[in-house]
C-alpha positions as CSV (number, residue, x, y, z in Angstrom):
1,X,76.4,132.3,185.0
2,X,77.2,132.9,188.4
3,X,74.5,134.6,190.3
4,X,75.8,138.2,191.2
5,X,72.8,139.1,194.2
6,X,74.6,136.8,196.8
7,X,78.2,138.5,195.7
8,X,76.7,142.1,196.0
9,X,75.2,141.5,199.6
10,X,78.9,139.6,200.0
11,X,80.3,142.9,199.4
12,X,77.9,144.9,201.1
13,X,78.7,143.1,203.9
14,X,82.0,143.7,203.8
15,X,82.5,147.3,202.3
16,X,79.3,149.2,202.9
17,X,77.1,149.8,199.8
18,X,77.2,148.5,196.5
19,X,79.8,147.5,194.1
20,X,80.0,149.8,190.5
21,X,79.7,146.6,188.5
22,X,80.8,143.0,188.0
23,X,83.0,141.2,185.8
24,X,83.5,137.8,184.8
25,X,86.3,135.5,183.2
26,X,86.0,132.3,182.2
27,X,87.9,129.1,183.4
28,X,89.1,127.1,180.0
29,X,89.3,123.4,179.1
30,X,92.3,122.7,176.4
31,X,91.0,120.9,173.4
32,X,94.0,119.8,172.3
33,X,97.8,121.5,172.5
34,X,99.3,120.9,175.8
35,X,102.7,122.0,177.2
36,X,103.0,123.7,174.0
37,X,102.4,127.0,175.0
38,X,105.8,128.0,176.9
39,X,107.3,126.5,174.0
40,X,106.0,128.9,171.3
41,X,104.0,126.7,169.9
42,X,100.6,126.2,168.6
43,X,97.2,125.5,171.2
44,X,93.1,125.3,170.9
45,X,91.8,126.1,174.2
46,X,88.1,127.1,174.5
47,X,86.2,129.8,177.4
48,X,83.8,127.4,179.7
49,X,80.9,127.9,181.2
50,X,82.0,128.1,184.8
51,X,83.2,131.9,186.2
52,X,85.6,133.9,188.2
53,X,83.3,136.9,189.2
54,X,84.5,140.2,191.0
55,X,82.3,142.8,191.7
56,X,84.5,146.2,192.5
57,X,84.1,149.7,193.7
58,X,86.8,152.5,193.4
59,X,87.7,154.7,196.2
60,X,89.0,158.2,197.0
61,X,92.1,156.8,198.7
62,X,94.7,154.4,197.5
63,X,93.8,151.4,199.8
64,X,93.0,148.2,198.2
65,X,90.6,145.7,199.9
66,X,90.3,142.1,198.5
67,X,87.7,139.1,200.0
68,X,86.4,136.2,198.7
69,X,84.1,134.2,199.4
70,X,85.7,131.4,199.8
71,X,88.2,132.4,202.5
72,X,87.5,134.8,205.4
73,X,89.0,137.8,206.2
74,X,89.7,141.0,204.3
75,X,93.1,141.5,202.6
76,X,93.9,145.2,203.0
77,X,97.2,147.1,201.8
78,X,97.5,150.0,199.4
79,X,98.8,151.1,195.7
80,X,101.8,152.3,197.2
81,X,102.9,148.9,198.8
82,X,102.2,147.0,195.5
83,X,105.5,144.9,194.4
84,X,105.9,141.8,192.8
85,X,107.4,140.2,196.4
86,X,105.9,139.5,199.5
87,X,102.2,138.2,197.9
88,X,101.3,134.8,198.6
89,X,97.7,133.4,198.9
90,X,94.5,133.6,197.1
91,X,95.4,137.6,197.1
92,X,98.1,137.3,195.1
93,X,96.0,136.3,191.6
94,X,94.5,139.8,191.8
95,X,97.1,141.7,193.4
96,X,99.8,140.3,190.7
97,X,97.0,141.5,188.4
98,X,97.5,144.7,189.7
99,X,101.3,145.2,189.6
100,X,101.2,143.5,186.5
101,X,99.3,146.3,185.2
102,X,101.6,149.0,186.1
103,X,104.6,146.6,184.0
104,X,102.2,147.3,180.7
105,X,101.5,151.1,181.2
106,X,99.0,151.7,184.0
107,X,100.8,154.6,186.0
108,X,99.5,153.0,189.5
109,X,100.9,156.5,191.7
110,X,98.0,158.5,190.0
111,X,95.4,156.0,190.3
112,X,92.5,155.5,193.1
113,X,92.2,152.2,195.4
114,X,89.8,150.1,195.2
115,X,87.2,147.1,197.2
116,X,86.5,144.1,195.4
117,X,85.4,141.1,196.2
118,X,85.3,137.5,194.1
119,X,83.2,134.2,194.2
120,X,84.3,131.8,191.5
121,X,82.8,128.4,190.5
122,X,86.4,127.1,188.4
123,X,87.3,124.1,190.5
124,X,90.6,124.6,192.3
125,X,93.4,122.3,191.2
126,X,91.8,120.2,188.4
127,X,93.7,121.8,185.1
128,X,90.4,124.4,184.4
129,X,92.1,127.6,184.9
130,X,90.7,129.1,187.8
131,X,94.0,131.2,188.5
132,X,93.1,132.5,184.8
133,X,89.4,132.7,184.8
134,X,90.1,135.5,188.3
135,X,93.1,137.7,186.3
136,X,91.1,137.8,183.7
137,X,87.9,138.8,185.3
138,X,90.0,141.6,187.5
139,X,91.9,142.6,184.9
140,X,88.5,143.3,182.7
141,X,87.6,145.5,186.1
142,X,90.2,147.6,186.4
143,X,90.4,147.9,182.8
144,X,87.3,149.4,183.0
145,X,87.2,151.4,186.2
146,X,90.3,152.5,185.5
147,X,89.8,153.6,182.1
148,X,92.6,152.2,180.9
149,X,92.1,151.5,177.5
150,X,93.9,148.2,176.9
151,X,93.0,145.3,174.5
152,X,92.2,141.7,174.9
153,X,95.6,141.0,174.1
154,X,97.2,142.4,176.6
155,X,95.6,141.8,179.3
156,X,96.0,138.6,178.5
157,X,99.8,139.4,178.9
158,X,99.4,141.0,182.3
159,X,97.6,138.0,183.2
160,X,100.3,135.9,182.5
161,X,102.7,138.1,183.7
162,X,100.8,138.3,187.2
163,X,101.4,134.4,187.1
164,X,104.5,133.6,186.1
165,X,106.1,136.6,188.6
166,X,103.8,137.1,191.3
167,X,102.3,133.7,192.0
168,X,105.4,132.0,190.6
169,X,103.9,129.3,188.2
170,X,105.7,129.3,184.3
171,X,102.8,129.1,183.0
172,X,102.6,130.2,179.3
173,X,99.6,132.8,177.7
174,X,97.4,129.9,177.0
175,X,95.0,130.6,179.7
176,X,94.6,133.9,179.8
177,X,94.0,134.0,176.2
178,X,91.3,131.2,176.1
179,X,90.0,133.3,179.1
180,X,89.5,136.8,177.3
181,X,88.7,135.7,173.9
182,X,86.7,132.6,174.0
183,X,83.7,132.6,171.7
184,X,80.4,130.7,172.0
185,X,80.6,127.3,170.9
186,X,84.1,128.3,169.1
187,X,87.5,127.3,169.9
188,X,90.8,129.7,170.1
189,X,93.0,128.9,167.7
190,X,96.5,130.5,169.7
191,X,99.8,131.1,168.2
192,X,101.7,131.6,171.1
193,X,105.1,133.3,169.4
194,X,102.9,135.8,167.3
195,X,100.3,135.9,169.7
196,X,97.4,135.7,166.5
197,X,94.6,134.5,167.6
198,X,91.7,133.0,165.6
199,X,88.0,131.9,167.0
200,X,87.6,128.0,165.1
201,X,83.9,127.2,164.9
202,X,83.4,124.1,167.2
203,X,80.3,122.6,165.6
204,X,79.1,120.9,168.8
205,X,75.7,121.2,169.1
206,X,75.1,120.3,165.2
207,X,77.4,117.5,165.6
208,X,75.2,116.5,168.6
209,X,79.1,116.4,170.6
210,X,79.1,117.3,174.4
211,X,82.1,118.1,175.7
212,X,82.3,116.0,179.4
213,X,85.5,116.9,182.0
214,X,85.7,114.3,184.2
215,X,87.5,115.9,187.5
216,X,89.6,113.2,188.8
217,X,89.8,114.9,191.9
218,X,93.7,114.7,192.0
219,X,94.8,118.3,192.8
220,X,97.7,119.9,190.9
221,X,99.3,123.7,191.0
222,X,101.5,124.5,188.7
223,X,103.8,126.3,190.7
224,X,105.0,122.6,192.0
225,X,107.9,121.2,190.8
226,X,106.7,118.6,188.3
227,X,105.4,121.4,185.5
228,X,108.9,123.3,185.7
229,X,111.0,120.4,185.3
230,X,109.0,119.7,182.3
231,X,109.7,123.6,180.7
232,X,113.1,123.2,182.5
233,X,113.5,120.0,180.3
234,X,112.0,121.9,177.4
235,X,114.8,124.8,177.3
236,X,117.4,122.3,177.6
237,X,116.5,120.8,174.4
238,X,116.1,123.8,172.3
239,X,119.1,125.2,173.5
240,X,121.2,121.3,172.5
241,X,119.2,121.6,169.2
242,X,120.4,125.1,168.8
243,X,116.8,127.0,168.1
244,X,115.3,129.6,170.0
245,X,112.6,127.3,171.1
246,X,111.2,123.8,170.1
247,X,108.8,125.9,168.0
248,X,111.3,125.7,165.7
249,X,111.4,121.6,165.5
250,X,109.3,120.2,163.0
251,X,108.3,116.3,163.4
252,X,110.8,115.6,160.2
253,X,113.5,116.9,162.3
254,X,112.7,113.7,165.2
255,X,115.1,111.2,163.6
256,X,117.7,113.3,163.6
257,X,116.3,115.1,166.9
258,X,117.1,111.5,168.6
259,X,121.0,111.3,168.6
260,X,121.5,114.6,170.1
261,X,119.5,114.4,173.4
262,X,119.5,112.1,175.9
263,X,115.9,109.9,176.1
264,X,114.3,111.6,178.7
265,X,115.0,115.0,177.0
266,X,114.1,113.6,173.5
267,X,110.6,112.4,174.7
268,X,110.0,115.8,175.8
269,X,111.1,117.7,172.7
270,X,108.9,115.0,170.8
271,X,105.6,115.6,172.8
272,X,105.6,119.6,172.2
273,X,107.0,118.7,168.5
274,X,104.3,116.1,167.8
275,X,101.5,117.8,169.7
276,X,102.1,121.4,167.6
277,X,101.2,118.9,164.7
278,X,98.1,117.6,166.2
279,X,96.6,121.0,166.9
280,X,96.8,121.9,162.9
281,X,96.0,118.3,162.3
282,X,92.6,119.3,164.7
283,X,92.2,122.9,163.3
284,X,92.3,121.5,159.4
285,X,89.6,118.4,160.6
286,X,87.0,121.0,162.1
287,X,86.9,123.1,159.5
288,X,86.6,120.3,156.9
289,X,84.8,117.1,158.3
290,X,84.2,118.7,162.2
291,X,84.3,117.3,165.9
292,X,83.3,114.3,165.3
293,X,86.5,113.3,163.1
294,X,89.3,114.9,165.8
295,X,88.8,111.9,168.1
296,X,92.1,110.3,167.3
297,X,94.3,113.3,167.4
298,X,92.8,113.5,171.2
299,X,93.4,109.8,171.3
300,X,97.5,110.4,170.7
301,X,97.5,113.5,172.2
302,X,96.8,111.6,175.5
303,X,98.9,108.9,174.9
304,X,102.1,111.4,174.4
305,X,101.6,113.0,177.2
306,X,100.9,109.5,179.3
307,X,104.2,107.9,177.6
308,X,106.9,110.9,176.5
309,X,105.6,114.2,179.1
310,X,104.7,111.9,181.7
311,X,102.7,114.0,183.3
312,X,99.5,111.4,183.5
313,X,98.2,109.7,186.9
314,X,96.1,106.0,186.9
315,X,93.0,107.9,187.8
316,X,93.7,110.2,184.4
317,X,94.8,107.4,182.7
318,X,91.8,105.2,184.0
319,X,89.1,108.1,182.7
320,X,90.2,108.2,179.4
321,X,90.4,104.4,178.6
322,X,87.2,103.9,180.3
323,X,85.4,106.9,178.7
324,X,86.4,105.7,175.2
325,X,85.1,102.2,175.6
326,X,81.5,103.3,176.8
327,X,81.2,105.4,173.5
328,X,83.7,108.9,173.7
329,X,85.0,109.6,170.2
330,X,87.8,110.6,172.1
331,X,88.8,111.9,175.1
332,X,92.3,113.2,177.2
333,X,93.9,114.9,179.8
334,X,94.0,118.7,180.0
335,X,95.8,121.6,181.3
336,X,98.7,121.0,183.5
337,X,98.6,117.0,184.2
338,X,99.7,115.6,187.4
339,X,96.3,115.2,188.2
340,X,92.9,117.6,187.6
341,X,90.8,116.7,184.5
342,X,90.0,115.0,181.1
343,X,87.8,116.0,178.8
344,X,85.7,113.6,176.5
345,X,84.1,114.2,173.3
346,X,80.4,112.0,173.7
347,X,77.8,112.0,171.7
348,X,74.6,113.1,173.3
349,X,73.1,109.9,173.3
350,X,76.3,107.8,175.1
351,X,77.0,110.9,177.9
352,X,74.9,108.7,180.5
353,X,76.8,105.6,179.4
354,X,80.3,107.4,179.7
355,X,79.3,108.7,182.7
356,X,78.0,105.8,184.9
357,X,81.1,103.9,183.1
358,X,83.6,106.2,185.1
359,X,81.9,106.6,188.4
360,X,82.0,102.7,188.2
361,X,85.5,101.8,187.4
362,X,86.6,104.1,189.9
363,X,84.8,103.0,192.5
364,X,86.1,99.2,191.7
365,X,89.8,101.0,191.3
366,X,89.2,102.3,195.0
367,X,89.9,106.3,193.7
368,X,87.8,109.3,195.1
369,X,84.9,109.8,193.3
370,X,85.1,111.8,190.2
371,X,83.5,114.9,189.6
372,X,81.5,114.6,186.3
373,X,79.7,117.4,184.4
374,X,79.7,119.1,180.6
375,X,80.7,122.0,179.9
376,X,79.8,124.9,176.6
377,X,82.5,127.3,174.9
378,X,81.1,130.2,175.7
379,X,82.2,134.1,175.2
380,X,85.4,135.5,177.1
381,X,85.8,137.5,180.0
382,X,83.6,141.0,180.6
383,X,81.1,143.1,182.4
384,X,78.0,141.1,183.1
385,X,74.7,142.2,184.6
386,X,72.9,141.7,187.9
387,X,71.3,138.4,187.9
388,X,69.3,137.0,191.5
C-alpha cells in the first residue's frame, strides 16, 4: 500500500492542516473478458495491488480544491460551477466523480466543498485502470464524508458515468467494478447487463501461480479513436443482427452470424461472442481443476483479440509469445489494447526465466524496455489507515 505520511504533509502543504482521512481504490488487471463489457456481456477482472489514494478534508464553503502529486498547481472551482462540460485534465477523473454523484442522488446545492489531494502508483496508459483505481478511491471519500449512504454498486456506476460523460472514454462498468469489489486473491466474476457480481476464488498462491504484467510501455487512452470504433463497430452489428446487444449472440449463432455482416464487422461480433464463452469456460475451470488449467482460454483469448479485435501491437504480441515459451501457462493482453500490458500466469519457479526472456527479446526487437513486475488480487476500494 501506498504510504499516506508523504500524501498528508502533500496536503498540508497545500491546504493547511490535516486531511479527515484517506481512501484508496485499486487499479485492476482483466483476467480474461475483454471488450465484452460495453457489450453486455460477461468479464473476470481482479483489484491489484497498486493504489489511487486521496486524502480529503470538507470545508464550510462550497469550494473545491484538487492537487496531485503528480502535477503542480491547485485546481480550484466550486459545487456551484460543477457540470459535465468544460473539465479536461487529470481534474476531470474526480470532478466527473463529483457531478456524477449528483446524477445518482447526491443533492450537490446542500453539500459542503471540499480539499483533496491524490498520489497514485497505477501506471498511466498501460490498460491497469488508473482512471478507475482514482473514481473509485474519491467516490469511497465523498461517500463517506458526505454521508451519503450508497453501495458498492453504484458507485461503481457513478464511476463509470464520470468516464464515459466527463472524461469522454465509452468505457463500460468493468473497471470500476473490479475497483470497488475486488477480493483478496479472488477474481470478480461481472455480469455486466444484470450487474451481479460474484468474488471467484483465484487459488494462486496454492497453485504456486504469480500473476506477472509485463508493461509494454506503449501508452493507450481510451478516449482515442481506436477503442470507439471498436464499440462503434460493436452496435453496428447488434443492430444488423437485430438484438439489443451482442450479449444476445451465442457462438452457435457464428455460422449463420457470417452472411449477414460484412468481415470486418463479423470478426468483431465473433471476438465479444467467443470471448463471453471463454470467461464461463475460465469461471467453470477455477472452480473445478483451478489456475493452472485456464492457460489456454488466455492463450485464445489473446489470439482473438490479435486476429478479429485487432487491437494488439508487435510489442504485445512479442510478450506473450515470448512469455509462453520461457514457461507462462498462459499469458495475454489486457484492458483496452493498442498498447499497455499483458499479463502472464508463471509458476513461481519460471517468473525469473519469463522475465529475463522478455527484457531480452525486446531489447534484440529494438522496443523500450518493458516494465516487469507481479501483481496480488487484493480487497476493493476503502478507507485505509495512516502508514509512514
Amino acid at each position: 500500500m501506498i504510504a499516506t505520511a508523504p500524501l498528508s504533509e502533500f496536503f498540508e502543504g497545500l491546504f493547511g492542516g490535516e486531511p479527515s482521512g484517506f481512501w484508496a481504490g485499486p487499479g485492476r488487471v482483466n483476467l480474461i473478458g475483454e471488450h465484452t463489457d460495453y457489450n453486455d456481456g460477461l468479464v473476470l477482472p481482479f483489484a491489484i495491488d497498486r493504489w489511487a489514494v486521496a486524502a480529503l478534508r470538507l470545508r464550510s464553503d462550497r469550494t473545491i480544491r484538487l492537487a496531485t502529486d503528480y502535477v503542480d498547481g491547485v485546481v480550484e472551482t466550486t459545487l456551484d460551477r460543477i457540470g459535465p462540460a468544460g473539465l479536461s485534465g487529470w481534474s476531470a477523473y474526480p470532478l466527473g466523480v463529483v457531478w456524477a454523484l449528483g446524477e445518482h442522488g447526491a443533492d450537490l446545492t446542500d453539500l459542503p466543498g471540499f480539499d483533496l489531494a491524490l498520489t497514485s502508483d497505477v501506471p498511466v496508459g498501460a490498460g491497469l485502470s488508473s482512471s478507475a483505481a482514482i473514481e473509485s478511491a474519491v467516490g469511497m471519500a465523498l461517500n463517506e464524508a458526505w454521508q451519503l449512504g450508497l453501495d458498492r454498486q453504484t458507485l461503481a456506476r457513478v464511476g463509470q458515468r464520470a468516464e464515459n460523460v466527463v472524461v469522454g472514454a465509452p468505457t463500460g462498468i468493468m473497471d470500476q467494478s473490479a475497483s470497488l469489489l475486488g477480493a483478496p486473491d479472488c477474481a470478480v466474476f461481472l455480469d455486466c447487463r444484470s450487474l451481479d457480481a460474484e468474488v471467484v476464488p483465484l487459488g494462486l498462491d496454492a497453485a504456486g501461480i504469480e500473476v506477472l504484467v509485463v508493461d509494454t510501455r506503449v501508452s493507450h487512452a481510451h478516449a482515442d479513436g481506436g477503442y470507439a470504433s471498436r464499440r462503434t463497430a460493436c452496435e453496428a452489428g447488434a443492430r444488423i443482427l437485430g438484438v439489443p446487444m451482442l450479449r444476445d449472440v451465442t457462438v452457435a449463432d457464428l455460422d449463420r452470424v457470417r452472411t449477414l455482416l460484412d468481415d470486418v464487422t463479423f470478426r468483431r461480433v465473433r471476438h465479444v461472442v467467443t470471448e463471453n464463452q471463454r470467461v464461463l469456460d475460465t469461471v467453470r475451470l477455477l472452480r473445478h481443476e483451478g489456475p493452472s488449467a485456464i492457460g489456454a482460454l488466455l492463450d485464445a483469448s489473446h489470439a482473438s483479440m490479435r486476429d478479429d479485435f485487432e487491437i494488439s501491437t508487435p510489442e504485445l504480441d512479442l510478450a506473450t509469445d515470448v512469455a509462453r515459451a520461457h514457461g507462462a501457462i498462459g499469458a495475454r493482453v489486457t484492458g483496452g489494447g493498442f498498447g499497455g500490458c499483458v499479463i502472464a500466469l508463471v509458476p513461481v519457479d519460471a517468473v525469473a526465466t519469463v522475465t529475463d526472456g522478455v527484457r531480452e527479446a525486446f531489447a534484440s526487437a529494438g522496443f523500450t524496455e518493458p516494465g516487469i513486475f507481479n501483481v496480488r488480487p487484493v480487497a476493493g476500494a476503502g478507507r485505509i489507515e495512516v502508514t509512514p
